[in-house]
LUMNU-186107 format. One record per atom (N, C-alpha, C): z, x, y. Coordinates in pm, whole numbers, padded with zeros to 5 digits, always signed. Each point is the difference from the previous one (the first is absolute). Layout:
<pts>
ZXY...
</pts>
This chain:
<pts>
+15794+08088+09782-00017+00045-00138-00146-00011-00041-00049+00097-00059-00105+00004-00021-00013-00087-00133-00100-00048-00039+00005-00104-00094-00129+00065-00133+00008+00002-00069-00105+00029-00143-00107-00115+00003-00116+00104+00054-00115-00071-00023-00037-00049-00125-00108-00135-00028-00001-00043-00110-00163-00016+00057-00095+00126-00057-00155+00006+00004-00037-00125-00093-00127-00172+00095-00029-00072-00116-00123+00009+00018-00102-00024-00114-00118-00019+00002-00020-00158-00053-00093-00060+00053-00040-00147-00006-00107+00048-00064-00037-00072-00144-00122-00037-00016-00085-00128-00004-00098-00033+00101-00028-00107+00017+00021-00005+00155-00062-00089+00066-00046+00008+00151+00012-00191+00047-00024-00076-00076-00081-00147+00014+00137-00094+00029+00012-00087-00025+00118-00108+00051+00143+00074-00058-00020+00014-00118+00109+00079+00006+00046+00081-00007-00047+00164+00029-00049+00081+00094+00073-00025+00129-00064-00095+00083+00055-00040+00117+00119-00012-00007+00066-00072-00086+00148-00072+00002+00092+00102-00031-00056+00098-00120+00113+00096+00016-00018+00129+00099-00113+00014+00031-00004+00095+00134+00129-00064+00141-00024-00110+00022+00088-00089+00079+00184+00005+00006-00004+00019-00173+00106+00009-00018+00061+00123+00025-00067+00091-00053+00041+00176+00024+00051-00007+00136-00104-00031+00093+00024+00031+00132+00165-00103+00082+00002-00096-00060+00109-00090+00060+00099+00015-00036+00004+00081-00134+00183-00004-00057+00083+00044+00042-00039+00130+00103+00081+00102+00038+00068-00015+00147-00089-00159+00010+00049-00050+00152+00086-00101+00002+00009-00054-00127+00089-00076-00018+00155-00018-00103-00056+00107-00049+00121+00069-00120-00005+00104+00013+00179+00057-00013+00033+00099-00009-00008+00091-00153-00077+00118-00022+00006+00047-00111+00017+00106-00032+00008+00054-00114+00046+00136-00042-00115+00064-00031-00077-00027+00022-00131+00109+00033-00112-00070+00085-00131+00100-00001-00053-00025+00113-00169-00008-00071-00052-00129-00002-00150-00040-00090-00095+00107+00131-00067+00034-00093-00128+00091+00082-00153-00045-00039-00043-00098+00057-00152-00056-00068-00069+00131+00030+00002+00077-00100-00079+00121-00033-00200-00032+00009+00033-00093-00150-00159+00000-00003-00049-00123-00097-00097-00073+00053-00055-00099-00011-00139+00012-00076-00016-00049-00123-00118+00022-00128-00064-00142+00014-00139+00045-00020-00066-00118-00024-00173+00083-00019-00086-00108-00054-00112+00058-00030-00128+00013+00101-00001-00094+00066-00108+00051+00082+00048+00061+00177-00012+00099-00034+00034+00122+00119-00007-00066+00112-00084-00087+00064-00008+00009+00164+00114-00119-00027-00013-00101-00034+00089-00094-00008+00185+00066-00046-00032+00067-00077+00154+00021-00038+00083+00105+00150-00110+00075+00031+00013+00075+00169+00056-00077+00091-00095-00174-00013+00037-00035+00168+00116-00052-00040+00045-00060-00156+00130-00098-00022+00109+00126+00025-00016+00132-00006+00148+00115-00033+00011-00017+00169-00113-00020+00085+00039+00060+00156+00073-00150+00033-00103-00111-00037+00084-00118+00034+00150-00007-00023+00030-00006-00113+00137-00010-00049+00087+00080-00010-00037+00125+00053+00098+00096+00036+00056+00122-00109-00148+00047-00070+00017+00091-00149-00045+00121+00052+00094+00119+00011-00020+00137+00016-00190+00046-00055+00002-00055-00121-00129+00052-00056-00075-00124-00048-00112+00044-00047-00056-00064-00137-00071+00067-00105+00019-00045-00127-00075+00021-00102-00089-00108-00046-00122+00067-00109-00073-00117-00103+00052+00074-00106+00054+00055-00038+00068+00022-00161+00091+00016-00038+00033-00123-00036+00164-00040-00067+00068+00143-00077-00062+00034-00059+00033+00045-00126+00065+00137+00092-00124+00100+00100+00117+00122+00097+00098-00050+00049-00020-00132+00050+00127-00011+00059+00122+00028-00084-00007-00108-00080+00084-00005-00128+00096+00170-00017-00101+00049-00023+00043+00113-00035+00063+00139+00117-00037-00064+00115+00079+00099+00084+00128-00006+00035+00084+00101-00021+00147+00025+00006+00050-00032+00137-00045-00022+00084+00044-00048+00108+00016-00137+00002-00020-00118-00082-00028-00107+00017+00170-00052-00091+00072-00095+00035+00095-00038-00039+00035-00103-00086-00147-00105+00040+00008-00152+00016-00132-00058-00021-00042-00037-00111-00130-00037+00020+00002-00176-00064-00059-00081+00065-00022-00120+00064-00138-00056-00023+00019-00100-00098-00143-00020-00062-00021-00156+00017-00127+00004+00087-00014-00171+00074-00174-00022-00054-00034+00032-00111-00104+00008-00018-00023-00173-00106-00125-00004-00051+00012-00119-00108+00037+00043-00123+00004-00107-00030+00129-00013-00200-00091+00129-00070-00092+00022+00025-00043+00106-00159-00023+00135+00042+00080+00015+00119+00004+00161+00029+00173+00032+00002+00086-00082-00002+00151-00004-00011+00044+00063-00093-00104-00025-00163+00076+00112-00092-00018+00137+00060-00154+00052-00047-00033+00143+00032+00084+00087+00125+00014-00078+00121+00029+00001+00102+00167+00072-00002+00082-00060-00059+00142-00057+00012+00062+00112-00138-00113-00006-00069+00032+00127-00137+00021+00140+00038-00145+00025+00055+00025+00115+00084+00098+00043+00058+00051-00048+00139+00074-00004+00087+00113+00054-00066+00061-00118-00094+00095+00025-00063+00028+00148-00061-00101-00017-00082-00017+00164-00109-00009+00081+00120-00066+00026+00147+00017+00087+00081+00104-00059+00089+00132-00010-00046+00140-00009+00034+00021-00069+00150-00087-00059+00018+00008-00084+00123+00057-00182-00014+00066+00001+00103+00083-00148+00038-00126-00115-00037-00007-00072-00006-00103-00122-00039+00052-00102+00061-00088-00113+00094+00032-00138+00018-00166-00064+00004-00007-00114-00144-00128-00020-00017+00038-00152+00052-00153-00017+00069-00016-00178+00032-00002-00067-00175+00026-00146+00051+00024-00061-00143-00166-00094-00057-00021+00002-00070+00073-00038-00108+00013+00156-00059+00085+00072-00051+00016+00133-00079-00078-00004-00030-00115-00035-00088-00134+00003-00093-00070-00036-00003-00111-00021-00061-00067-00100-00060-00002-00078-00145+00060+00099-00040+00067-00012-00171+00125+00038-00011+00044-00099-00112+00154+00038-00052+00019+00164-00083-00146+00020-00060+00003+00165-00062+00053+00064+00118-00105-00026+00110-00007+00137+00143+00115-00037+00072+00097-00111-00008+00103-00014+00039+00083+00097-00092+00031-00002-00074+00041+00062-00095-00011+00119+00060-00135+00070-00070+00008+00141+00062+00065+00050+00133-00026-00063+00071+00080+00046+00149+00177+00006+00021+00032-00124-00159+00181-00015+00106+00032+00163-00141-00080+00003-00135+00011+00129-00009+00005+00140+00046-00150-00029+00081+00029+00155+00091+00124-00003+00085+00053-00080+00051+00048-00031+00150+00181-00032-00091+00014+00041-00112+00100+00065-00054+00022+00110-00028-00105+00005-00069+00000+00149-00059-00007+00138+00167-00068-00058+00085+00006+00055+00109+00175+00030+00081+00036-00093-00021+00136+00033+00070-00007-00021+00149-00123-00049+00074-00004-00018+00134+00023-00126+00041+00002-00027+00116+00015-00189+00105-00157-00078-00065+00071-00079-00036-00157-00107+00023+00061-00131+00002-00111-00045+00066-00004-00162+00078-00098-00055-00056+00026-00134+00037-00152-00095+00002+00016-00081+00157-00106-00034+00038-00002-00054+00116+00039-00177-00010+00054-00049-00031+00047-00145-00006+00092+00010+00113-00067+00017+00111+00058-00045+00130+00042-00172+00058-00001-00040-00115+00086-00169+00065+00123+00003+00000+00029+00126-00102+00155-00012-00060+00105+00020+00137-00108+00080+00071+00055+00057+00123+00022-00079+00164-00041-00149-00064-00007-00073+00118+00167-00035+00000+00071-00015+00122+00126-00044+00039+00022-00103-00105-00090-00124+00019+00066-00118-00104-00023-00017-00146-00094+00118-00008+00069+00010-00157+00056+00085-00047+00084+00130+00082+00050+00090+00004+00156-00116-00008+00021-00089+00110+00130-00083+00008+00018-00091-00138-00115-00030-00042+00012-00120-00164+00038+00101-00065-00041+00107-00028+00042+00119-00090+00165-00001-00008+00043-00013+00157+00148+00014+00001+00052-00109-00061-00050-00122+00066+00072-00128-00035+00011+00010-00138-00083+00017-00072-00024-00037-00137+00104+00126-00125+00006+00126+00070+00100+00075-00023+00110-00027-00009+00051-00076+00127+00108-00065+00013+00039-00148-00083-00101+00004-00032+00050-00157-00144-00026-00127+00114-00088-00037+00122+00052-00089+00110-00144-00097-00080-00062+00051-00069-00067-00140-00092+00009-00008-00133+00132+00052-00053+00038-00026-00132-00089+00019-00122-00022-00032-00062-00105+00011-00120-00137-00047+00057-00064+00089-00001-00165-00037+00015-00072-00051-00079-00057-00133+00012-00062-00070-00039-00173+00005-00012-00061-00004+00104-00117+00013+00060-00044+00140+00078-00122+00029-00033-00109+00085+00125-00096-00054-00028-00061-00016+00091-00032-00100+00029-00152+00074+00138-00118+00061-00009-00086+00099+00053-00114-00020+00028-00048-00006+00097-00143-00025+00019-00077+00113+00115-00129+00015-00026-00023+00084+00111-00115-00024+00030-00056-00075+00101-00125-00033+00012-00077+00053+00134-00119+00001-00032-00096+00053+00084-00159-00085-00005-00084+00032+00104-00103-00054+00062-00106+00034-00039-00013+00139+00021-00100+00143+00037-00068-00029-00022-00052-00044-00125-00095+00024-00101-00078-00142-00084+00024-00100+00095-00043-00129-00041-00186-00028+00011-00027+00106+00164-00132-00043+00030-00080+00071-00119-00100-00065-00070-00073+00132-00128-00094+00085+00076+00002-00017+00110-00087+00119+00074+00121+00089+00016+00108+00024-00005+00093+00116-00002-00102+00154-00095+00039+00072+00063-00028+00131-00065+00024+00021-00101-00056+00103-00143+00095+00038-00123+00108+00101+00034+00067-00001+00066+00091+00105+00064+00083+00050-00128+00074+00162-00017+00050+00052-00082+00092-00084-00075+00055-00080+00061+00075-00093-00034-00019-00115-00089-00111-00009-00026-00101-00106-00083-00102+00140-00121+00075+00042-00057-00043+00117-00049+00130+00029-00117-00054-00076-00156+00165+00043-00043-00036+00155-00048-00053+00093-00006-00009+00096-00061+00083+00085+00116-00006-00015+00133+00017+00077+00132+00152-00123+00050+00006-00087-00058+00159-00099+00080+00061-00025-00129-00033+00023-00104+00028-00037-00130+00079-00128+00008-00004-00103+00056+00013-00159+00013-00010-00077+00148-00046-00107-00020-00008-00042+00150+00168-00069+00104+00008-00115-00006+00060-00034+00122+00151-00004-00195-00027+00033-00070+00133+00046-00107+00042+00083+00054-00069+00148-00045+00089+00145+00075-00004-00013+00122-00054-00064+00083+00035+00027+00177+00102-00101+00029+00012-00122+00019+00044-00034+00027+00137-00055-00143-00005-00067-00098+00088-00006-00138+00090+00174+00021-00003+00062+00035+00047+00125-00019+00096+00003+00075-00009-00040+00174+00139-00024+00063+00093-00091-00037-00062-00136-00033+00103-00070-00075+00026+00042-00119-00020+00054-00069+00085+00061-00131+00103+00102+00067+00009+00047+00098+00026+00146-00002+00169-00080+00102-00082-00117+00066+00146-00029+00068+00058-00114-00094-00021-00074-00071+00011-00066-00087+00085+00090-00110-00021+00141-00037+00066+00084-00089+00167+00064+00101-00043-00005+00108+00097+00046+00122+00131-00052+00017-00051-00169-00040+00095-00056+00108+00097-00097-00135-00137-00019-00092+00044-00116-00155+00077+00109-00153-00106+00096+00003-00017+00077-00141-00082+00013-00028-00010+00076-00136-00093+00001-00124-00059-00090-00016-00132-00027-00059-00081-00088-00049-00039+00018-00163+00017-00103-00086+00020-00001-00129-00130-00039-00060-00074-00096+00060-00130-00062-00031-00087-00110+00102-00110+00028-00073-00042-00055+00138-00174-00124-00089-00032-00053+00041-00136-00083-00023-00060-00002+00130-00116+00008-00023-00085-00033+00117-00175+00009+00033-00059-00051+00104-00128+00014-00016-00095+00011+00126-00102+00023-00010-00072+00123+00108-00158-00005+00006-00040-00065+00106-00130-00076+00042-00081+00115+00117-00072-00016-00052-00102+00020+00128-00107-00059+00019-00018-00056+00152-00056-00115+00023-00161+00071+00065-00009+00094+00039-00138+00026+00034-00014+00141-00070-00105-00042-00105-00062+00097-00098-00064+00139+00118-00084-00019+00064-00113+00102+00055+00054-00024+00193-00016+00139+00031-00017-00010+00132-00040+00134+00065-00105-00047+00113-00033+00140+00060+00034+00142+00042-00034+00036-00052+00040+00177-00004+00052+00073+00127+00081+00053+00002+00050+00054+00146-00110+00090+00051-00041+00001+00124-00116+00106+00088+00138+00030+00061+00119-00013+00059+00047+00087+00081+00157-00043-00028+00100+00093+00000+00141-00016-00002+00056-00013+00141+00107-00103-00013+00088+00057+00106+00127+00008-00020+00118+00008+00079+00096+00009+00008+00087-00109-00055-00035-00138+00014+00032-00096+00009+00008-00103-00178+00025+00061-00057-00052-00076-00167-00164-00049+00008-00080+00008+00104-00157-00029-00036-00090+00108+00043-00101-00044+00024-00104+00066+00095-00110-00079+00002-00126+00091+00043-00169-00083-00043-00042+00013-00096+00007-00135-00027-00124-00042-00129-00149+00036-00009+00010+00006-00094-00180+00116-00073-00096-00167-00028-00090-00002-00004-00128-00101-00081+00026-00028-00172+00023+00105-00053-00008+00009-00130+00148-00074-00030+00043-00019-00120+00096-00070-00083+00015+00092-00097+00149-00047-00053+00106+00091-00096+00110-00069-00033+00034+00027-00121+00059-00069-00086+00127-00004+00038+00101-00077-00019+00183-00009+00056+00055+00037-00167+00120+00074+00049-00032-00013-00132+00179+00068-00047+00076-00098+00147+00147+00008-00030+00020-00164+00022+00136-00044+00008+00003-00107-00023+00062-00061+00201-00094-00115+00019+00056-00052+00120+00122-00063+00037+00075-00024-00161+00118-00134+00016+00063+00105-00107+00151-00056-00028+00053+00077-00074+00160-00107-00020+00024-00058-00102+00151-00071-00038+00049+00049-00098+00121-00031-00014+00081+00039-00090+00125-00068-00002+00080-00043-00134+00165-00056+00012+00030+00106-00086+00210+00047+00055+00014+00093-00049+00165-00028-00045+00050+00058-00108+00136-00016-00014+00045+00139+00008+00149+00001+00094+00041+00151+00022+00143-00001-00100+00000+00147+00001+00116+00033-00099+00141-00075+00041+00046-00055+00136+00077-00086-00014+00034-00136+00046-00127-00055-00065+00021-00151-00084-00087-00090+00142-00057+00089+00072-00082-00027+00144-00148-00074-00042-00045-00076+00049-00166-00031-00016-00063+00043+00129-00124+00078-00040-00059-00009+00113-00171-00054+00005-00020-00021+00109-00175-00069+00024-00043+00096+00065-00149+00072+00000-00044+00112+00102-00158-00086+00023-00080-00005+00091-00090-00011+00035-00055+00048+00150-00102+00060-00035-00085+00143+00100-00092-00062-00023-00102-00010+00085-00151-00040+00043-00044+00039+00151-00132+00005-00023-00054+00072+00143-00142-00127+00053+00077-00159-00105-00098-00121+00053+00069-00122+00049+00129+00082+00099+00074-00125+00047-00031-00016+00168-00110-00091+00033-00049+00020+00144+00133-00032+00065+00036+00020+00129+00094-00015+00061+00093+00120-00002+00031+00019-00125+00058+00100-00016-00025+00187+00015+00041+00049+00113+00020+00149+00036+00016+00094-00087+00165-00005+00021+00055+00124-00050+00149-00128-00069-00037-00051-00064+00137-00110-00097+00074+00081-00076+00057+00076+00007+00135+00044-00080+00109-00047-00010+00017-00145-00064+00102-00061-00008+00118-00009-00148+00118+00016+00056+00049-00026-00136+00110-00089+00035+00092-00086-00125+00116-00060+00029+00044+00031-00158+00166+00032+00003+00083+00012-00084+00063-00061-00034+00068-00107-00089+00076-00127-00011+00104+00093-00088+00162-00007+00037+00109+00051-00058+00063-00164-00019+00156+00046-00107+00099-00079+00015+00048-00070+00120-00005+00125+00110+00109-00029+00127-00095-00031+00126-00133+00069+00013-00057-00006+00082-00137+00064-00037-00120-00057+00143-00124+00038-00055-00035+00115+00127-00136+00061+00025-00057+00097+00088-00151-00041-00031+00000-00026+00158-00193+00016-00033-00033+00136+00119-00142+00002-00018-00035+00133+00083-00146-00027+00006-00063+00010+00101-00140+00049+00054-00060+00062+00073-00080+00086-00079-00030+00121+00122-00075-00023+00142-00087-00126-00040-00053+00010+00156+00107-00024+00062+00116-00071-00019+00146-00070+00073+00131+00189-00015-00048+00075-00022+00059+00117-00084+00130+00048+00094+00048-00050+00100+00133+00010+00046+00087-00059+00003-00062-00149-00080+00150-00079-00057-00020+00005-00167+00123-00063-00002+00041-00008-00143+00088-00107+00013-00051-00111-00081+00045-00132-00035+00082+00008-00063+00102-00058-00006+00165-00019-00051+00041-00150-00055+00021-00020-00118+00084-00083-00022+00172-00009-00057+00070-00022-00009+00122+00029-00055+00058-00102-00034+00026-00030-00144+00062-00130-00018+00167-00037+00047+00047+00144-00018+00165-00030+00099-00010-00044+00159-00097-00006+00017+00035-00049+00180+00049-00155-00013+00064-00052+00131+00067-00080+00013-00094-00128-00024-00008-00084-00086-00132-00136-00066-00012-00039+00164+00006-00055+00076-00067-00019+00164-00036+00104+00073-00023+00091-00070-00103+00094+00087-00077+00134-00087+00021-00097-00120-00062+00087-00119-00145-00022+00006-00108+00076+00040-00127+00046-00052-00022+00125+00037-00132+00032+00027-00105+00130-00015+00007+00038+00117+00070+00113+00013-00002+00084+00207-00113+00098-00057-00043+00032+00156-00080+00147-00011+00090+00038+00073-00007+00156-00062+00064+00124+00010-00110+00035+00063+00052+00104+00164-00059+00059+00062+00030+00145-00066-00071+00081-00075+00017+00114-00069+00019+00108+00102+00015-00015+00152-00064+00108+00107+00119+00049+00071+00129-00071-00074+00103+00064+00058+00062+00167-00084+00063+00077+00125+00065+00148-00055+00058-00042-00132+00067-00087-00072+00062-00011-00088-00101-00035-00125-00136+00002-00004-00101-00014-00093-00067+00110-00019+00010+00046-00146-00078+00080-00041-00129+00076+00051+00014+00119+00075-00125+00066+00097-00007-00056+00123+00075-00145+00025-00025-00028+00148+00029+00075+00083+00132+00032+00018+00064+00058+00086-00061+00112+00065-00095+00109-00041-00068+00052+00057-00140-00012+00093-00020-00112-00008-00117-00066+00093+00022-00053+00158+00028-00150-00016-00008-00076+00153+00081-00095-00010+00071-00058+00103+00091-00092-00013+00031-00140-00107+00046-00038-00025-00004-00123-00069-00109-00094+00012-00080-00043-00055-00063-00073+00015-00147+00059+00046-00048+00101+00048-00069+00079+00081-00071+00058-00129-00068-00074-00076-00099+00036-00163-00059+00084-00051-00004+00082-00101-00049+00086-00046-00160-00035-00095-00030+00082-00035-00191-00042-00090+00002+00076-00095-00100-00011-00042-00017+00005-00139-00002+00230-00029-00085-00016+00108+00009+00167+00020+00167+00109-00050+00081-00123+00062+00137+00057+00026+00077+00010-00142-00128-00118-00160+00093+00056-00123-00087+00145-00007-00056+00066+00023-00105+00098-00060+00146+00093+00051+00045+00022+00171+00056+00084+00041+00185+00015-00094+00028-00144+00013+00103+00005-00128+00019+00087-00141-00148-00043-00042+00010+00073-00145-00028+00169-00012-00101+00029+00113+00024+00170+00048+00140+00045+00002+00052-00043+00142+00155+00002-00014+00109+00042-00078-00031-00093-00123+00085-00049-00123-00064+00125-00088-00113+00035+00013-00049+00106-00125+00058+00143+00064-00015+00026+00157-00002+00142+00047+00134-00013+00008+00131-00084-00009+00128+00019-00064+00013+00031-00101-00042-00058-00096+00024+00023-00135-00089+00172-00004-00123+00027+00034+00023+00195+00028+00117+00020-00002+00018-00014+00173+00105+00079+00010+00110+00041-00076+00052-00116-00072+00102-00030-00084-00002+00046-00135-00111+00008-00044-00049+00082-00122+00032-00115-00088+00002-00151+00031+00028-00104-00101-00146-00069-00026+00016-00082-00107-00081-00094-00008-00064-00068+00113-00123-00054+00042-00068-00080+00085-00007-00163-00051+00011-00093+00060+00021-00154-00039-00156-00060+00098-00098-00072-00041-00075+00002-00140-00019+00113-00038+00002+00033-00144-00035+00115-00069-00077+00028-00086-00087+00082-00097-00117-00039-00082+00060-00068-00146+00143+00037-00034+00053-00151-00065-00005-00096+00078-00011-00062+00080-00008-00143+00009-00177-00063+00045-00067+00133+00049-00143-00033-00054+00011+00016-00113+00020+00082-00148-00067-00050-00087+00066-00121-00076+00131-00079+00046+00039-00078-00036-00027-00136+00037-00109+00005+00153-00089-00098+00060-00113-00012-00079-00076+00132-00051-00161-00002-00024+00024-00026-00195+00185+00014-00062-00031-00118-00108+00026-00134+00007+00020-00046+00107+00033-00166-00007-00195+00005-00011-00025+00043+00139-00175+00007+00024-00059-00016-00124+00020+00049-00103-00100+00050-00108+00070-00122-00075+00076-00033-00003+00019-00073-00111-00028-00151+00024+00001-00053+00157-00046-00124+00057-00171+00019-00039-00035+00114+00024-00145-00004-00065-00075-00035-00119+00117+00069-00147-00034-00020-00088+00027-00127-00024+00070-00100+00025+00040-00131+00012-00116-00062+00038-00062+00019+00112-00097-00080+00042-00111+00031-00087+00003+00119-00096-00098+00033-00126+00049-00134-00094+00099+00038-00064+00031-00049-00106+00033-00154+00040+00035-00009+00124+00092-00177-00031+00111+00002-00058+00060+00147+00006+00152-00045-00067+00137+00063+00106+00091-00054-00075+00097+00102+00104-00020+00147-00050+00043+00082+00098-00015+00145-00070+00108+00053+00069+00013+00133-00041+00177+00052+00046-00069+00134+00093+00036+00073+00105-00005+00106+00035+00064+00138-00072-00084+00083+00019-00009+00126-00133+00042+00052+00097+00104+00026+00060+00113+00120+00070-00001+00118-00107
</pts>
């Protein structure tokens, strides 16, 4: 059977770029689907570079201008991996030129330009996504179930942290990312954004929130060269920081849940920390991504002599997305949520349904965002403007 091509264009080339180029290419080897992804054509701005990334990664073409692409009728799917302040313009378009949308997160940089987008991306009538690819990892795809299933009773706690290294030495680069006009927040929208987004997934709604937001090195040297990698080479000269390095918050959700969030990019030791734990009535769940194929279990009905905390090997056929990979136990990476959430979106095409993340639940991430901000303005609790 011949299968209905689905023409995508990527805009953006750089880490993540990479990850969803990766993904295009792997889904079709590992899931069965009702149509068939065609990495058409690959956008980015400087020509020789955006050339060698389309031959590397396997893109029919390339462009430097978003905007033809956008607009050519051949294109099905357009895929926006660029930074926070090209997501509106970017994602508006698309939309208004009747094309599928899946934007990297945070949706915005602002709760307005959040706004604007889950507008177009109604009023459009087409698929759109957001890229919150954790949702898509096996073990928190399985808490999703448990917790569906009532197996930790009333939720008590979330309980979130996400820590990182990167950016401790002050000889680090000013990379885009240290740029709120171009990231419109620091290690808040990058990293605070997945935990809200699985935190909204797995708990609920969020009702209010307090919190506050440091940055610990004012000035740092100017990027001379990008790479792939969140850095590059540092320039002589100095430049101002001028998003925030740390980022907390306590939050109460619409049912009767507390939660704690803390994101920073000045916890040495710490990688890639995406940790969370959930405290219910009946039982708890913890999860960590560098650990990202188990999922910690507690259950208060087990028998009191052999009641504590198992890990769950998430890697068996009977776990959410496993079953299509490698034997039990035989581990999957981090690459493999990117190929999940493709998956999950080029079904929902097919299907002509909704896509799960969607630009409601970015703009229902980027108002917790805004409102943990104004908190750390004001010092007070503040409520999210849904």
């Amino acid at each position: 059977m011949v299968k209905r091509p689905i023409n995508i264009a990527l805009i953006g080339y750089q880490f993540m770029g990479k990850a969803h180029s990766n993904a295009y290419r792997q889904v079709t080897r590992f899931f069965d689907l009702d149509v068939e992804p065609v990495m058409k054509v690959l956008v980015g701005r400087n020509e020789q570079k955006v050339k060698e990334a389309a031959a590397k990664y396997g893109w029919q073409e390339y462009a430097t201008r978003w905007e033809d692409v956008i607009a050519r009728p051949d294109i099905d799917l357009v895929d926006i991996a660029t930074p926070g302040n090209q997501h509106a313009p970017m994602s508006i378009a698309a939309l208004n030129a009747g094309k599928n949308v899946l934007c990297e997160k945070p949706l915005a940089n602002t709760l307005s330009e959040a706004r604007e987008m889950i507008t177009a991306a109604e009023k459009s009538g087409r698929i759109h996504a957001i890229c919150h690819n954790y949702r898509k990892a096996p073990a928190i795809a399985l808490a999703k179930q448990m917790i569906e299933q009532g197996r930790l009773g009333q939720i008590y706690h979330f309980r979130g942290t996400y820590l990182q290294d990167w950016i401790v030495d002050p000889e680090f680069p000013l990379v885009w990312r240290l740029d709120k006009s171009v990231a419109g927040s620091g290690s808040h929208g990058d990293l605070n954004a997945h935990l809200i987004d699985t935190a909204r997934f797995l708990v609920g709604e969020i009702s209010s929130v307090t919190g506050m937001m440091e940055t610990f090195i004012k000035q740092r040297p100017i990027l001379a060269e990008v790479d792939d990698r969140l850095g590059g080479r540092a320039g002589t000269e100095k430049g101002e920081v001028t998003v925030d390095d740390a980022a907390l918050f306590l939050a109460r959700f619409d049912g009767g849940a507390l939660g704690t969030f803390e994101a920073t990019r000045f916890a040495l030791g710490r990688k890639n920390y995406n940790r969370f734990e959930i405290n219910g009535s009946k039982g708890s769940l913890v999860f960590n991504l560098e650990r990202m194929n188990e999922l910690e279990v507690y259950l208060q009905d087990d028998e009191p002599q052999i009641r504590g905390f198992r890990v769950v090997q998430t890697t068996d056929s009977v776990h959410p997305y496993a079953g299509a990979w490698w034997p039990v136990a035989h581990i999957i990476g981090y690459e493999h949520t990117f190929v999940h959430l493709v998956k999950d979106l080029l079904d929902a095409i097919a299907a002509g349904k909704p896509a799960s993340p969607s630009f409601l639940d970015g703009y229902r991430n980027q108002a917790v965002l805004d409102a943990a901000e104004r908190s750390s303005a004001s010092g007070q609790w503040e409520r999210p403007l849904y």
